[in-house]
C-alpha positions as CSV (number, residue, x, y, z in Angstrom):
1,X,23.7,-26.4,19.7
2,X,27.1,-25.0,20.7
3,X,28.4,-26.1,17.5
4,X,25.1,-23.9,15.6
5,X,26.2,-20.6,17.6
6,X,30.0,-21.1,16.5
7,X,28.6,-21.4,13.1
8,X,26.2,-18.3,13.1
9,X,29.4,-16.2,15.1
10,X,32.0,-17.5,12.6
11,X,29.6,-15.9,9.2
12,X,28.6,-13.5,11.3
13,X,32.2,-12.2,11.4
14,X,32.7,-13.3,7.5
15,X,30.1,-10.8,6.9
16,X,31.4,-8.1,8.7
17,X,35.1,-8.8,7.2
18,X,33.7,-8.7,3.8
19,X,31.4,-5.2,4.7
20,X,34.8,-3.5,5.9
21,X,37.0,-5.3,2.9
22,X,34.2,-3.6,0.5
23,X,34.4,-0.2,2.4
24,X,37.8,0.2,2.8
25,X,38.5,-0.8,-1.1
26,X,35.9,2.0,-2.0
27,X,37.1,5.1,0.3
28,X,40.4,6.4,1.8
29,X,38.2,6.7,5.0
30,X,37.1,3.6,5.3
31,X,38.7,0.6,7.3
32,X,41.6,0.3,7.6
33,X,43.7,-2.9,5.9
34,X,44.6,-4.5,10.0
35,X,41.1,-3.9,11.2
36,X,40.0,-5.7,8.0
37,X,42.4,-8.4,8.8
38,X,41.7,-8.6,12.5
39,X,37.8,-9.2,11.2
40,X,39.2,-12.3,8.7
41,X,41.4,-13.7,11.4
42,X,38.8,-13.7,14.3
43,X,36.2,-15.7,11.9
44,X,38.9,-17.9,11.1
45,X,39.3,-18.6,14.6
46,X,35.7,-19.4,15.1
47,X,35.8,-21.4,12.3
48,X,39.0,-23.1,13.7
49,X,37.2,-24.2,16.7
50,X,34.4,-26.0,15.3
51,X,35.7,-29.5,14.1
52,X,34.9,-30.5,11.0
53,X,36.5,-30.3,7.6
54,X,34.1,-27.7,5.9
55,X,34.9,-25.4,8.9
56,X,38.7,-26.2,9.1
57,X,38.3,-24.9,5.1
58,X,36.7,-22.0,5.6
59,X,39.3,-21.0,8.5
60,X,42.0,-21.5,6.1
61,X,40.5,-19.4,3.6
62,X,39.3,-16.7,6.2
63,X,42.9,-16.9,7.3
64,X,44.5,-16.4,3.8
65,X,42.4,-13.2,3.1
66,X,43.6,-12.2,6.7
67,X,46.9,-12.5,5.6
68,X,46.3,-11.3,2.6
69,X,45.0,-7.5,4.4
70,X,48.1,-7.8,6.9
71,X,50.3,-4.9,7.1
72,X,52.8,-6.2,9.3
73,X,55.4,-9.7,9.6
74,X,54.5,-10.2,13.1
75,X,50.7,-10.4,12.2
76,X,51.4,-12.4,8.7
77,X,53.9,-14.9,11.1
78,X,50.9,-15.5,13.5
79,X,48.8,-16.4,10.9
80,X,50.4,-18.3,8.5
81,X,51.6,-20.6,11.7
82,X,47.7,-20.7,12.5
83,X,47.5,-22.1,8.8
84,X,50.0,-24.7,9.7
85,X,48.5,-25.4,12.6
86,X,45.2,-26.2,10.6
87,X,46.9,-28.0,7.6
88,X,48.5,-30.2,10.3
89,X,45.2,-31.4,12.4
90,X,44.3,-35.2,11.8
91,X,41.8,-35.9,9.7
92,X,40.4,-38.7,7.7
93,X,40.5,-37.4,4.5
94,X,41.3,-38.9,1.3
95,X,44.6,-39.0,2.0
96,X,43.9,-41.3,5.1
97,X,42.0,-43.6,2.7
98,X,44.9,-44.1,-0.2
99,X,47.0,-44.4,2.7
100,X,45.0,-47.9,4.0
101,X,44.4,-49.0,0.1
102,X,47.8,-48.2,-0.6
103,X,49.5,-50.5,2.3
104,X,46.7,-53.3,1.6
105,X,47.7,-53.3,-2.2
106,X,51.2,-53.8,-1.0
107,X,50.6,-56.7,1.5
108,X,48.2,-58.2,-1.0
109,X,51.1,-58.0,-3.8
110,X,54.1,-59.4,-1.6
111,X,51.1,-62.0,-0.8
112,X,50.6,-63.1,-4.5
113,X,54.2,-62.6,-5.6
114,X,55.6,-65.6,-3.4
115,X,53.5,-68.1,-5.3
116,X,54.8,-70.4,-2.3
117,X,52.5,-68.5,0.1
118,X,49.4,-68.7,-2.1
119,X,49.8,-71.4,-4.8
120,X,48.8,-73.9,-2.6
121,X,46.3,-72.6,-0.9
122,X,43.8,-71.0,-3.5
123,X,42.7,-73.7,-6.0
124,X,43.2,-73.6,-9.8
125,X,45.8,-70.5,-9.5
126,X,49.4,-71.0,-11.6
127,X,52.2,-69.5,-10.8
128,X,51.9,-67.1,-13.8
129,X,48.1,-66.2,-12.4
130,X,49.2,-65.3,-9.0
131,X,52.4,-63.6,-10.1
132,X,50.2,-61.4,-12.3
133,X,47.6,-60.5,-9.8
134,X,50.8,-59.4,-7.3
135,X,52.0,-57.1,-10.3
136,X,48.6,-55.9,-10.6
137,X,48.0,-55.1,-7.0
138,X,51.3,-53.4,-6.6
139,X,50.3,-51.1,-9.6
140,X,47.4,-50.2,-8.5
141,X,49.1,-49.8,-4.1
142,X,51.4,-47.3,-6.3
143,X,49.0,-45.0,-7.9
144,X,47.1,-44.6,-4.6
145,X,50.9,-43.9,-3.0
146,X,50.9,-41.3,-5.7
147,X,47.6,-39.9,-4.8
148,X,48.7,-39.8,-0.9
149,X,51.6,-37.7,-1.6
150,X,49.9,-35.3,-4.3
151,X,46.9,-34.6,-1.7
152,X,49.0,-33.9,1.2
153,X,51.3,-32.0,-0.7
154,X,48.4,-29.6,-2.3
155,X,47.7,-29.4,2.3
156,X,51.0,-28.4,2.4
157,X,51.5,-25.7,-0.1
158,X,47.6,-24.4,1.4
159,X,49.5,-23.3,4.2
């Protein structure tokens, strides 16, 4: 229930961010660019306190167009650090995941590469077989290493 309300509060404040963005890019009377931005960066904050990663998103983005209507670098310093602060919050993403696959490829290929360690153990398996299946496995535990670092770098530059 308390997670419902955030919800309803946080679009509730996207829509009235977006209504003043609109109003203020029409008119010289309109709103002006920080009380635009004030409207962006309190529904990121609501959107920052509800904890999952759809809300975490749209805080992030909320807080980019924030930054985005910012006049000043005190205001643009508070919330790119509240970007960073997001960017940084554990989560089990996909990066989580090619993290694990990554470190069982490796174990698994330093396991088949001894043939010592395996050739005796798994029946019918030549040297060549389980020296191939090691190769394989630490092919494969680098292209999820690769797919670690490209995700948490894109995280990074989000910020």
């Amino acid at each position: 229930m308390a997670k419902e309300n955030l919800r309803s509060r946080a679009e509730k404040y996207d829509e009235i961010a977006r209504d003043k963005d609109k109003r203020s890019a029409r008119s010289k009377a309109g709103p002006t660019y920080a009380e635009v931005s004030k409207w962006y960066e309190k529904a990121g904050d609501v959107w920052a306190k509800i904890k999952d990663r759809r809300a975490v998103e749209r805080a992030i983005d909320d807080y980019k167009l924030a930054k985005e209507h910012a006049r000043s670098k005190e205001i643009e310093g508070r919330i790119r650090d509240k970007i960073r602060d997001l960017s940084l919050m554990p989560r089990r993403g996909l990066e989580w995941y090619f993290s694990v696959l990554s470190l069982i490829g490796l174990v698994g290929a330093l396991s088949f590469s001894i043939f010592s360690l395996t050739g005796h153990v798994i029946g019918g398996l030549t040297e060549n077989n389980s020296r191939l299946i090691g190769v394989f496995l630490f092919i494969i535990s680098l292209v999820f290493v690769f797919l670690y670092f490209r995700i948490k770098n894109k995280i990074i530059k989000r910020g």
